[in-house]
SEGU-756951 format. One line per field, with one value per residue (C-alpha): residue number from 1; x, y, z; residue in three letters. Coordinates in steps of 0.05 Angstrom, whole numbers, plus 5000, padded with zeros to 4 digits. Example, Ala and Ser with C-alpha at 12.3 -4.5 7.8 and 13.67 -1.06 7.14 Angstrom:
seq	1 2
x	5246 5273
y	4910 4979
z	5156 5143
type	ALA SER
This chain:
seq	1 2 3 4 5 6 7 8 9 10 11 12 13 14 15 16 17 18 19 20 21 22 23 24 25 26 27 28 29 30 31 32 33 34 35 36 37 38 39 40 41 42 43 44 45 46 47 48 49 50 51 52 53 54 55 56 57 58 59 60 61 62 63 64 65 66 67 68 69 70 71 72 73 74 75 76 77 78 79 80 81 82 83 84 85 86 87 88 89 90 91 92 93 94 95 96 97 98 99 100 101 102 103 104 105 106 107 108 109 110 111 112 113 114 115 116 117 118 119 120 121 122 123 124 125 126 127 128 129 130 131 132 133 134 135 136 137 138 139 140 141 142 143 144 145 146 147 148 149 150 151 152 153 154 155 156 157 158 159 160 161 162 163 164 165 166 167 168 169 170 171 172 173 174 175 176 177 178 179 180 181 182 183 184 185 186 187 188 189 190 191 192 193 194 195 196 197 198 199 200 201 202 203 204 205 206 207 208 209 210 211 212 213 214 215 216 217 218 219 220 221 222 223 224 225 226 227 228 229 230 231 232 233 234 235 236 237 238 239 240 241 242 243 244 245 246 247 248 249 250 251 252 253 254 255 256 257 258 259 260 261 262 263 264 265 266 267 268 269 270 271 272 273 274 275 276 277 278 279 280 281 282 283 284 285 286 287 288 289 290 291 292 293 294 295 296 297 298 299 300 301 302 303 304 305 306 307 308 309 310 311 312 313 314 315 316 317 318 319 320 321 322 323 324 325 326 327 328 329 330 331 332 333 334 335 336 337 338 339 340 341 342 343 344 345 346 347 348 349 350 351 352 353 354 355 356 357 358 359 360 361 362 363 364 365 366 367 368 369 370 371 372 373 374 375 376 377 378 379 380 381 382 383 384 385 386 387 388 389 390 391 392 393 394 395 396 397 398 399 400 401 402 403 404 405 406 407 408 409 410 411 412 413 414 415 416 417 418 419 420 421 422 423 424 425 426 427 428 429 430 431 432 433 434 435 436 437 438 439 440 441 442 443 444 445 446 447 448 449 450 451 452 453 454 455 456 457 458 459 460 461 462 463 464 465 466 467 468 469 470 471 472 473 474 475 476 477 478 479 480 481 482 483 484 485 486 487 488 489 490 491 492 493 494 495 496 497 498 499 500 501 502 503 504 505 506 507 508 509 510 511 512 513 514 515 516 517 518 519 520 521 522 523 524 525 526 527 528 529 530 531 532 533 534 535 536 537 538 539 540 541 542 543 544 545 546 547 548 549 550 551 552 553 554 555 556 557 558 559 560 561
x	9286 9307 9328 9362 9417 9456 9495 9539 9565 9603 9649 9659 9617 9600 9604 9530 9521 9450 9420 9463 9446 9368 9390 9398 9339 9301 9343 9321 9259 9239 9266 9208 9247 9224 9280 9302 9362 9396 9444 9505 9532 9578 9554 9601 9593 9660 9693 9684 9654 9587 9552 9479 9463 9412 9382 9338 9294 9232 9181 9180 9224 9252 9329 9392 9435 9507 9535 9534 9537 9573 9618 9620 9678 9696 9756 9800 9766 9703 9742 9780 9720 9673 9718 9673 9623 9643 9630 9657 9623 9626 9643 9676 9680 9721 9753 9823 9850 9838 9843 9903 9914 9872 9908 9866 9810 9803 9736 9726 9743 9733 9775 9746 9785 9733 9784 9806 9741 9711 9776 9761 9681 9696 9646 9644 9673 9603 9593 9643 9579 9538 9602 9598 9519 9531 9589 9544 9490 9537 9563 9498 9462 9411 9393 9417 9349 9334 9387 9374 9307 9313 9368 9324 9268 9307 9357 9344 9409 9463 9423 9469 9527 9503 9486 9556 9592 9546 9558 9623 9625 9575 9625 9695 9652 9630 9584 9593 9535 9466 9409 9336 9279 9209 9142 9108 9107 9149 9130 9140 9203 9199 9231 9200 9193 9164 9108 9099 9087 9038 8998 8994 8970 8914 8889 8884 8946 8948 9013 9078 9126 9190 9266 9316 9339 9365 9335 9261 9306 9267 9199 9209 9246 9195 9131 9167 9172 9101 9073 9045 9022 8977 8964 9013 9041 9116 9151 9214 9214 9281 9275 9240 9209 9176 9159 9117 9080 9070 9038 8991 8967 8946 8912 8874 8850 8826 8891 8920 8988 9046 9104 9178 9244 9292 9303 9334 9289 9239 9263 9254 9185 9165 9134 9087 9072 9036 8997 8974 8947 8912 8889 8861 8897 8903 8980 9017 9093 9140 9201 9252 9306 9380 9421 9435 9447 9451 9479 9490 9500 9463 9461 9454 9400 9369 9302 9325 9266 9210 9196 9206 9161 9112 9124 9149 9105 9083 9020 8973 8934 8913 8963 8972 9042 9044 9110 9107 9153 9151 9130 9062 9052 9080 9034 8972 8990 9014 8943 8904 8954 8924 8851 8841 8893 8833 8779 8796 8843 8897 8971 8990 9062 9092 9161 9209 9279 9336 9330 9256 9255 9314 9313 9278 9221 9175 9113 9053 8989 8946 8968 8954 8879 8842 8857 8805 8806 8755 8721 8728 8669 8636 8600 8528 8509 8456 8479 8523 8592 8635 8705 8722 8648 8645 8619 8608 8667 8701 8711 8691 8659 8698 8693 8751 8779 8741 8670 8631 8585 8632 8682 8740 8786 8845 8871 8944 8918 8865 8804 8727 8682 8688 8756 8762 8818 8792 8827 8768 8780 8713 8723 8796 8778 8724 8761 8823 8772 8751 8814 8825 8759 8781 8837 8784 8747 8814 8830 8771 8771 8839 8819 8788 8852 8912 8945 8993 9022 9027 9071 9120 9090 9034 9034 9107 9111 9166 9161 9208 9174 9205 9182 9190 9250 9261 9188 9233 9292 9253 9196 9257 9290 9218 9199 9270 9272 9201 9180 9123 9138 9097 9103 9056 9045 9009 9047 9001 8952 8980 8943 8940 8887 8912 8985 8957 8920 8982 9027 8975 9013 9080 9126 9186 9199 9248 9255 9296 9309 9366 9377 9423 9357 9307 9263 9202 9220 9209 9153 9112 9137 9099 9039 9058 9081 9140 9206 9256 9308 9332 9378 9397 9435 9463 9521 9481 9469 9411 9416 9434 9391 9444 9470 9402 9380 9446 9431 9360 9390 9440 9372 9338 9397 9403 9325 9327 9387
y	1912 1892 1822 1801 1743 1727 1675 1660 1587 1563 1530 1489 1461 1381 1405 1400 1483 1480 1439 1459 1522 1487 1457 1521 1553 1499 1512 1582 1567 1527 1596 1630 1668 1687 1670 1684 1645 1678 1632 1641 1589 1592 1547 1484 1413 1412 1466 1549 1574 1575 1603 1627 1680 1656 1713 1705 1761 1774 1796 1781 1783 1779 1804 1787 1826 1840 1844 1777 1754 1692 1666 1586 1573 1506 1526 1586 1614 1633 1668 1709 1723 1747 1796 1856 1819 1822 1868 1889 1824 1779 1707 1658 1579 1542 1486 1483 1435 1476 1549 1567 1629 1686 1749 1805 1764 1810 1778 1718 1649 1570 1526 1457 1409 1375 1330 1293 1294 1255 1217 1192 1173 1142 1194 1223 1294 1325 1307 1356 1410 1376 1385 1461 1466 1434 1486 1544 1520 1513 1586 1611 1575 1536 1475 1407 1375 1432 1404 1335 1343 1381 1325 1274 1304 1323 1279 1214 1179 1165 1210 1181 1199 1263 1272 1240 1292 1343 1326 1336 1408 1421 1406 1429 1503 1549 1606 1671 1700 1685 1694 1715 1660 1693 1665 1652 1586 1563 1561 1526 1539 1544 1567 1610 1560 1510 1554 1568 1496 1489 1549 1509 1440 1484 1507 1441 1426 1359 1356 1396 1398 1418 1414 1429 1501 1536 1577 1539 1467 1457 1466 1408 1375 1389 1368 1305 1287 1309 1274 1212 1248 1293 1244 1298 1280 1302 1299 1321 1317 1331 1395 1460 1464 1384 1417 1471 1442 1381 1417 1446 1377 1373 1440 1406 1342 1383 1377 1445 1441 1481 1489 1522 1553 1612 1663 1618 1559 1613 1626 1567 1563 1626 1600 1553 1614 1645 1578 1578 1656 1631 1572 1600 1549 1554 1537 1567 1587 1608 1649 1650 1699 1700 1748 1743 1751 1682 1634 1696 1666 1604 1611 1681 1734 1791 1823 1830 1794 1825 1861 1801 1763 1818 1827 1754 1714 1741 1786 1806 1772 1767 1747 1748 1762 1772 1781 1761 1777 1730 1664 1677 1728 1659 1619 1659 1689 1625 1599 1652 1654 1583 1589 1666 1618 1571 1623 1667 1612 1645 1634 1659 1672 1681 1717 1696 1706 1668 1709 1692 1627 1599 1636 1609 1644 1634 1618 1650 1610 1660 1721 1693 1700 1649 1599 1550 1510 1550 1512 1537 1557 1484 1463 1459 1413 1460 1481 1447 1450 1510 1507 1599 1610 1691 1702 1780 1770 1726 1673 1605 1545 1485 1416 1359 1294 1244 1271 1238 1290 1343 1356 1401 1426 1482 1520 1558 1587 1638 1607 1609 1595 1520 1525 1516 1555 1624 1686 1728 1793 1808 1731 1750 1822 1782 1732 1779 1824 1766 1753 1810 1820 1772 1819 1880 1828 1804 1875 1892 1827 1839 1911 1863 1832 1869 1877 1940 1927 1986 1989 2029 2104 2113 2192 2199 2230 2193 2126 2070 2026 1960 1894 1818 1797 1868 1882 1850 1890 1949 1951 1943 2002 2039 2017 2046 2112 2131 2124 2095 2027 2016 1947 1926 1855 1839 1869 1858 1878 1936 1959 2029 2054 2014 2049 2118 2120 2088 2151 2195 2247 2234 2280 2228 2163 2123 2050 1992 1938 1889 1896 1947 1991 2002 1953 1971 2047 2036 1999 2058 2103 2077 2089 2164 2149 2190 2168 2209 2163 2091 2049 1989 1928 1883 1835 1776 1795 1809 1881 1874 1904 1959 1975 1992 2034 2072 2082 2103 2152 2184 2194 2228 2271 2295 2315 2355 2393
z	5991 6059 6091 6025 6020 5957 5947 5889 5866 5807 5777 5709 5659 5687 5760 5770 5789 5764 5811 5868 5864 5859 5927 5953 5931 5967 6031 6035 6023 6080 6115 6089 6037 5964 5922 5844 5813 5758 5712 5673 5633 5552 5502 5525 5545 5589 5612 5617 5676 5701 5756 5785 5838 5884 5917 5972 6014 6053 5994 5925 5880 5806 5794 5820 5864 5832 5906 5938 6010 5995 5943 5942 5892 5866 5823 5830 5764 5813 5860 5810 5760 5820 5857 5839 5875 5946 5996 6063 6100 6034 6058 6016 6023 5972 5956 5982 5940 5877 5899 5916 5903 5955 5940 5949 5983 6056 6070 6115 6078 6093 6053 6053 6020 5974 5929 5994 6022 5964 5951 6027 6016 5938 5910 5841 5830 5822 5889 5916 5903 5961 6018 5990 6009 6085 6085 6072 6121 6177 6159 6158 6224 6184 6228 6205 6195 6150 6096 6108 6094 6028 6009 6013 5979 5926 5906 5889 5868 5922 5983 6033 6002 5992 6058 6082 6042 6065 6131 6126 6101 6158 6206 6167 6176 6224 6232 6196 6190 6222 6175 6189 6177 6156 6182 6114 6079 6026 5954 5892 5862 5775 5726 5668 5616 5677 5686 5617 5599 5665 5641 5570 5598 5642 5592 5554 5517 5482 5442 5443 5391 5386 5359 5420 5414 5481 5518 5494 5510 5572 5558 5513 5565 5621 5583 5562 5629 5653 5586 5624 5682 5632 5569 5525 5457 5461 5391 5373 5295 5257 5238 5252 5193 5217 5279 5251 5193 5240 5287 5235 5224 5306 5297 5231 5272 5332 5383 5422 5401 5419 5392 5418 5394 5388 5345 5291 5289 5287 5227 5185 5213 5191 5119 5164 5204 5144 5126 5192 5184 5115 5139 5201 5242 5312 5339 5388 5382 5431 5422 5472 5457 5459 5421 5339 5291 5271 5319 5361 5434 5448 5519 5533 5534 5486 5474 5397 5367 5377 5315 5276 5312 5300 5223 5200 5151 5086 5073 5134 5178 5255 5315 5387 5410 5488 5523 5603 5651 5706 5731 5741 5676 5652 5670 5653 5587 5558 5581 5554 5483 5479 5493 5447 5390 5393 5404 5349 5300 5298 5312 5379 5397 5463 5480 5531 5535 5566 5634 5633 5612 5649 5709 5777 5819 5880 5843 5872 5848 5887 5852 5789 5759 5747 5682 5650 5580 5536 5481 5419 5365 5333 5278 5302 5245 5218 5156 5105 5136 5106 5140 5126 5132 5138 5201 5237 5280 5228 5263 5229 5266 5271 5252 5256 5210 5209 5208 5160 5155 5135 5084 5129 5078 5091 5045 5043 4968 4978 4984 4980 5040 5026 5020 4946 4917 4900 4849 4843 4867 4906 4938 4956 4986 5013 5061 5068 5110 5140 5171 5192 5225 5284 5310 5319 5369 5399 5408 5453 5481 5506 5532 5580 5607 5648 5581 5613 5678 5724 5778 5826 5843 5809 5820 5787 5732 5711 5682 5669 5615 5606 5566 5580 5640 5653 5693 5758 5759 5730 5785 5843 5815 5810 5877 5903 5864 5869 5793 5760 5720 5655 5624 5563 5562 5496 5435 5381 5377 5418 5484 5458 5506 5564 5552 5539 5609 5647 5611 5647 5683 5660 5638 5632 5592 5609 5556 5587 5544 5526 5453 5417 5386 5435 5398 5445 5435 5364 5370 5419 5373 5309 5363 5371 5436 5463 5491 5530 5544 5534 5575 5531 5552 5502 5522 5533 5606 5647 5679 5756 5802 5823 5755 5722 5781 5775 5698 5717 5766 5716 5666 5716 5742 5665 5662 5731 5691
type	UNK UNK UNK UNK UNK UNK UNK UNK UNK UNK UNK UNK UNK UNK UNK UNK UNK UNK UNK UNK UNK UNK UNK UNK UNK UNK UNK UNK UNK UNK UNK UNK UNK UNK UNK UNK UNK UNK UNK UNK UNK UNK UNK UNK UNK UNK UNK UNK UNK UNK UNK UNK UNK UNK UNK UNK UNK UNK UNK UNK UNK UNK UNK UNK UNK UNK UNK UNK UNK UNK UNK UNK UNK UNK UNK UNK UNK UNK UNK UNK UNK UNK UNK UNK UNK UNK UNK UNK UNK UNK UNK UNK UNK UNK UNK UNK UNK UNK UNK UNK UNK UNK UNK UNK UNK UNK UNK UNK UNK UNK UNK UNK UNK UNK UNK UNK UNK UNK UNK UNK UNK UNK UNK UNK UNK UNK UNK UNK UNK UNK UNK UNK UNK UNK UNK UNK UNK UNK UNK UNK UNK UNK UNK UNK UNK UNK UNK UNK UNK UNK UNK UNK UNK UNK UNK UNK UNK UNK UNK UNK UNK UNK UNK UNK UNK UNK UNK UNK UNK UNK UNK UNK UNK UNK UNK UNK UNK UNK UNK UNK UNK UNK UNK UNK UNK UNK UNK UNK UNK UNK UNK UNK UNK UNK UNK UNK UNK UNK UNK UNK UNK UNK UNK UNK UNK UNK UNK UNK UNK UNK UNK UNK UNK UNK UNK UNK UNK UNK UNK UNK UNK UNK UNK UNK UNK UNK UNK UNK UNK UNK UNK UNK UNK UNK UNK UNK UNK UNK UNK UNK UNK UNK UNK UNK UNK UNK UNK UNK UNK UNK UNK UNK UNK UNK UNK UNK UNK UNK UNK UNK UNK UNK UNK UNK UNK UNK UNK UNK UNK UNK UNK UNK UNK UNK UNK UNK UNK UNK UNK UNK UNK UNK UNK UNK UNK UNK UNK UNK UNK UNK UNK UNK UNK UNK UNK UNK UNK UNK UNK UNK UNK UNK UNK UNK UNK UNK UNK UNK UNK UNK UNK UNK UNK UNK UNK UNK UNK UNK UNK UNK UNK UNK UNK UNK UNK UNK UNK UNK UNK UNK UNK UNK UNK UNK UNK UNK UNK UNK UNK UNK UNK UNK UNK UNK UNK UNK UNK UNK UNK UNK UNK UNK UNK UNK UNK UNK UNK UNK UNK UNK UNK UNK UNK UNK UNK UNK UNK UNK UNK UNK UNK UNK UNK UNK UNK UNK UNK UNK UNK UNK UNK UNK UNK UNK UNK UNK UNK UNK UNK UNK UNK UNK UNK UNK UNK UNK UNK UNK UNK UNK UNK UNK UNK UNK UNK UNK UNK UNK UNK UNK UNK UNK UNK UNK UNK UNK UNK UNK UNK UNK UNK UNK UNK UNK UNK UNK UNK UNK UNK UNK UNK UNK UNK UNK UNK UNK UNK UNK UNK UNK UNK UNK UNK UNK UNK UNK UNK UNK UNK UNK UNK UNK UNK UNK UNK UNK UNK UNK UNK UNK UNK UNK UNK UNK UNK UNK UNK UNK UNK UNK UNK UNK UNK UNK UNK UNK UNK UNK UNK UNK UNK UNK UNK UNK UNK UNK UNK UNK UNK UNK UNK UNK UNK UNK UNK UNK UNK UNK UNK UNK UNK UNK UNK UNK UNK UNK UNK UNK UNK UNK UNK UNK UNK UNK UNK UNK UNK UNK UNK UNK UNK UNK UNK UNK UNK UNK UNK UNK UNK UNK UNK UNK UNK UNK UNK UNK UNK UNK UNK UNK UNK UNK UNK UNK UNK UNK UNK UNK UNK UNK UNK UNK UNK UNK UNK UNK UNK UNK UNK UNK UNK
């Protein structure tokens, strides 16, 4: 990938590095870049040290670089945890009143010194953030109206001072290094979990329910905000266990409902997951991972759940679980989990993970196929209403509370047609096939979709195959070493024809994933499909763009030996 620029930023907990590092996303955007933001931040209110990596370059992308361009520290902590980072022309702007110590440091520096600078305006520490931007847009060339015009677009609160203080880095800098602009427009800028929650309301999401659990935080947090704007119910009940059984009482009465958590709130809603497969109640759940077990590490990332999401709940019966990974897969799949829950009433569940949901992308509406609300099977008032009447595709036409002309009762206890509790054992063979009829349609239904996405060098016949986050860093890498990249997207029911023809050829499998046993491997495996190799990654952090490719290399280097 050519014409890239990363810049790094951080400092503490409180210092405001999330929507600086927003700030300069939107910079580089009115350059013409494509951007991705990667984020690192412990599980504290005050204090620790966070940073992102905003990378920017000509053509999309969806990984960070773990070399940066530019280091803009706000405590000495940045500039000592990041030295690994720099390269020969790595430029560093800091604050001067805080970072004293430089040993080491041979690249080119400018020391602004942001606690007299805001002592001198009266601003509020969080402020000092905004003289480190106009600093980095002096360094770099960009044009004053540029940041100006992205400051007042986006910030609302004290924009003069903001712009004062930016002002002032502006000038306290000079230029180090003149980057390219590109002639292509900008584009939106969301994160994961933002395009997730767009791809819900397109498809005609009514309420959203959730208890706060990080990464799945902002979903909640985003709808809330966009509730008004789309007539949304937003509820945050006490519990997880509220949130799920609650939202089975939307499904009941007729409203798309989604609902969102991690691996641990997961659990406790796992019970309502199974009353929702009896029931034939259509809900959707997303999962966004961090590591376990347990508490694991709130604020970090894994790809450890996915064969619990694929196994939990009691007995069998029908699910979607789709993993995207990117923005637009976001978007889409979320969309579609929605309108084949509804189609086929079922639960659908949707994977993320921190890196996913968290992280920010150029959003490419035009790349993304087209998304409409899809009404789902009704009564036609024909018949006496039967709410599990056994149809050939199993799927049961709906009717809603109140309807006076219909009694609509569910039933977590097997059931018969009518929904009257049923122990008979040709009734109970009888519904349990019906049940499971609905996946064989969803199955070749889905056969219909790009359920396996292929990318890289299609004639390779080696193949990275990767699930979730990992499709950006992993199609880089295949773009850069010549390999074909194989990434299923729907993981139950499994793509197995879609994955079979993609393998076509190749004489090399190569798993990426981030969780300690190749959870994807495993999964492939119970398909009879073959892997060579796995890289695995599980610290909590997203593979870097140049670590995974040197991995990849070393795999290869051991096959051609």
């Amino acid at each position: 990938m050519e014409d890239n620029f990363s810049v790094l930023i951080g400092g503490k907990a409180g210092d405001g590095i999330n929507q600086a590092s927003l700030l300069i996303a939107r910079l580089l955007n009115q350059l013409g870049y494509r951007l991705y933001t990667y984020t690192d931040y412990p599980s504290l209110i005050r204090g620790g040290h966070n940073f992102s990596i905003i990378r920017a370059a000509s053509d999309k992308i969806a990984v960070h670089l773990d070399k940066i361009d530019c280091l803009l520290a706000l405590n000495q902590d940045c500039l000592d945890f990041h030295k690994h980072r720099f390269k020969d022309n790595t430029f560093i702007i800091y604050d001067s009143d805080t970072v004293k110590n430089l040993s080491g440091v041979s690249t080119q520096i400018i020391g602004l010194p942001l606690g007299k600078i805001i002592k001198e305006e009266n601003a509020p520490a969080i402020t000092r953030n905004s003289c480190l931007i106009g600093g980095l847009a002096q360094a770099v060339g960009l044009p004053w109206n540029i940041l100006e015009g992205v400051f007042r677009k986006n910030i609302s609160k004290e924009t003069e001072l903001n712009l004062k203080l930016a002002s002032r880095g502006y000038e306290g800098a000079r230029e180090l290094l003149k980057i390219k602009s590109f002639e292509q427009p900008p584009m939106p800028l969301l994160t994961g979990n933002e395009a997730l929650s767009l791809g819900l309301i397109k498809a005609g999401l009514k309420t959203y329910i959730a208890y706060p659990m990080t990464p799945a935080s902002s979903i909640l947090h985003f709808l809330a905000q966009a509730a008004d704007d789309f007539g949304l119910k937003v509820i945050h009940p006490e519990s997880e266990i509220g949130v799920i059984l609650m939202a089975l009482g939307f499904s009941y009465a007729g409203e798309k409902t989604a609902v969102g958590t991690s691996g641990g709130g997961f659990c406790l809603m796992t019970e309502g997951l199974s009353f929702a497969g009896m029931a034939e109640l259509p809900v959707v759940l997303v999962v966004s991972q961090r590591p376990g077990p347990s508490t694991g590490l709130p604020t970090y990332t894994a790809q450890g759940d996915l064969h619990f999401v694929l196994n939990a709940g009691q007995g069998d019966f029908t699910r979607l679980v789709v993993a995207p990974g990117d923005a637009e897969e976001s978007y889409f799949w979320s969309a579609l989990a929605l309108n084949l829950a509804w189609k086929y009433q079922i639960p659908s569940l949707i994977l993320m993970d921190k890196t996913l949901s968290e992280g920010t992308y150029s959003f490419d509406l035009t790349s993304v196929p087209e998304v409409k609300e899809e009404t789902p099977v009704l009564w036609d008032r024909k018949q006496p209403y039967q709410r599990y009447s056994d149809t050939p595709d199993g799927v049961s036409p709906l009717a809603f509370v109140p309807d006076k002309e219909a009694v609509i009762k569910i039933n977590s206890y097997e059931h018969d047609e009518s929904g009257i509790t049923a122990e008979d054992p040709q009734k109970t063979k009888q519904m349990n096939d019906k049940r499971l009829r609905k996946g064989v349609f969803l199955a070749e239904e889905l056969e219909t979709y790009p359920a396996v996405g292929v990318y890289g060098n299609k004639e390779s016949k080696q193949a990275l195959v990767c699930w979730g986050s990992n499709k950006g860093v992993c199609v880089e890498v295949g773009v850069r070493l010549g390999l074909k990249v194989i990434q299923p997207v729907v993981l139950n029911p499994f793509p197995a024809a879609q994955f079979k023809s993609a393998l076509k050829g190749i004489e090399q499998v190569i798993c990426v994933e981030n969780n300690a046993t190749g959870q994807l491997a495993r999964l492939l495996n119970t398909y009879n499909f073959r892997v060579d190799e796995k890289i695995l990654k599980y610290d909590g952090r997203a593979f870097g763009l140049e670590e995974l490719e040197e991995s990849v290399h070393k795999k290869i280097l051991m096959k051609a030996k």
